[in-house]
N, C-alpha and C positions, 0 to 999 in steps of 0.2 A: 516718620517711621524709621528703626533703627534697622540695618539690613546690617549684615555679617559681611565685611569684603571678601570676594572671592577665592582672591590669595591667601585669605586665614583658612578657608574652610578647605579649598584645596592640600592647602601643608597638612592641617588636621587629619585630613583623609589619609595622609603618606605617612604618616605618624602612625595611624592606629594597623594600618595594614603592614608597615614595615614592623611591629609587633607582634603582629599575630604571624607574621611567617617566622619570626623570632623563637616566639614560644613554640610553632609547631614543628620546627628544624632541632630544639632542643630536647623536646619530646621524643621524636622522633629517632633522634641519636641516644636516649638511654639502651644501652647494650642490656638490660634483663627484660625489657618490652620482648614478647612471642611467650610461645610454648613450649615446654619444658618437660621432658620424660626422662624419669628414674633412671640409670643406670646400675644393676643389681650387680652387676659383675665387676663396677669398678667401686663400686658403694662400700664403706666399712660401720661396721654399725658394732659397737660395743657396749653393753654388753650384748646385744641383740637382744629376740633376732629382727632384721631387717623388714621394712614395710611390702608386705606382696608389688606393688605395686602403687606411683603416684605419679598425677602431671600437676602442672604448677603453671596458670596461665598469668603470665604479667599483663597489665595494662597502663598508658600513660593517664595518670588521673590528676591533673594541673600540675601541681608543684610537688607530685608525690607520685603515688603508683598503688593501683588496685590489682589483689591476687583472689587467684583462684583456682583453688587446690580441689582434686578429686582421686579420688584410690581406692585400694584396700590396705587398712594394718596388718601387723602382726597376726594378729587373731580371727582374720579374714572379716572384720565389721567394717562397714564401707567409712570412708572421709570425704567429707564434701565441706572444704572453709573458704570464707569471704574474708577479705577487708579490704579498706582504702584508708591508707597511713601516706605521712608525708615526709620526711627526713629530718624532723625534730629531733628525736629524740622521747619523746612522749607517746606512754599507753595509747595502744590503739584494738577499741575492742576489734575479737576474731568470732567471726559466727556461723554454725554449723556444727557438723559434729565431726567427732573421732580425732580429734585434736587433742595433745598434752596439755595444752596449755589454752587459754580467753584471751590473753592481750598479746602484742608485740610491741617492738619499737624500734624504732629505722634511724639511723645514722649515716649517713651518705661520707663515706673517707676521701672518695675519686668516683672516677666516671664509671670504673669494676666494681666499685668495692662497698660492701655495706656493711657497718655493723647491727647485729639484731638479737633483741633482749625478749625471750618469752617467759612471760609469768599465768601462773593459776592460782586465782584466788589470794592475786597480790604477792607471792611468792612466786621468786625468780625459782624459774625450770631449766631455763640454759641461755647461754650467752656465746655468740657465734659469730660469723662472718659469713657474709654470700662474696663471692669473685666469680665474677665473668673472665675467660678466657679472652685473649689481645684481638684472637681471629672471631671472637661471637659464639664460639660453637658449641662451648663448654660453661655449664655454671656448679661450682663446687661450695656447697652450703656446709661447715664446719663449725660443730657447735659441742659445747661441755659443760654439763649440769648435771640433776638427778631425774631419774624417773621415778613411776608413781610406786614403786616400791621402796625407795627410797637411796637407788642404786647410784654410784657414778655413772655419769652415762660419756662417752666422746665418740660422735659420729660426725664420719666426712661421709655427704651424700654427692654423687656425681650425677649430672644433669645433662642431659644431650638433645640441643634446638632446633627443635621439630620445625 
């Protein structure tokens, strides 16, 4: 009968465990992981006007990150979106409603820093950046595209971690 030595299945063990605290210590240190509420007074919305109101819940989701967005627009119709994207680069459907746009796409620049592509209906809506602030506290979403009117749009949204 073939038995496993000891000392293999020991190291193995210190192996998979020194990985898993791995993964959850890097998890754990993504700086957009928490919750996320609007700051209307430091927020610039062009052409406007501004969303009544939105929070924006990060989550670690393996090697990527799940959000989840909930508000009211412009026109006071609620927003409630999902997704779970990973730092490809690559479409990622958005599902729910009151949202400009169905897809995203996440680029990871640094450990702040994201970039992020939304399209509807396969046409690019805007192209932005998320930055976390050095201390955590701040996250400033800056993006430049058209709206559904067919407008320039450039809005910096400022984010304060509930």
């Amino acid at each position: 009968m073939n038995t496993i030595p000891r000392k293999l299945v020991i190291g193995a063990l210190y192996a998979v465990i020194g990985l898993w605290i791995t993964t959850a210590t890097v998890s754990a240190a993504d700086p957009f992981v928490g919750t996320w509420k609007l700051n209307l007074a430091t927020s610039k919305y062009s052409p406007g006007p501004p969303p009544k109101n939105l929070t924006i819940t990060y989550a670690a989701n393996g090697d990527g990150i799940k959000s989840t967005t909930e508000g009211v627009n412009a026109e006071g119709k609620p927003v409630a979106t999902t997704y779970a994207a990973t730092y490809d680069g690559k479409d990622t459907p958005v599902t729910g409603t009151g949202a400009p746009y169905d897809t995203i796409a996440l680029k990871r620049i640094d450990s702040n820093t994201v970039e992020l592509t939304t399209k509807k209906d396969g046409k690019v809506v805007s192209k932005g950046k998320r930055v976390v602030s050095k201390d955590g506290k701040v996250m400033t979403i800056t993006s430049k595209g058209t709206n559904a009117k067919g407008e320039p749009t450039n809005n910096v949204a400022v984010y304060d971690k509930q």
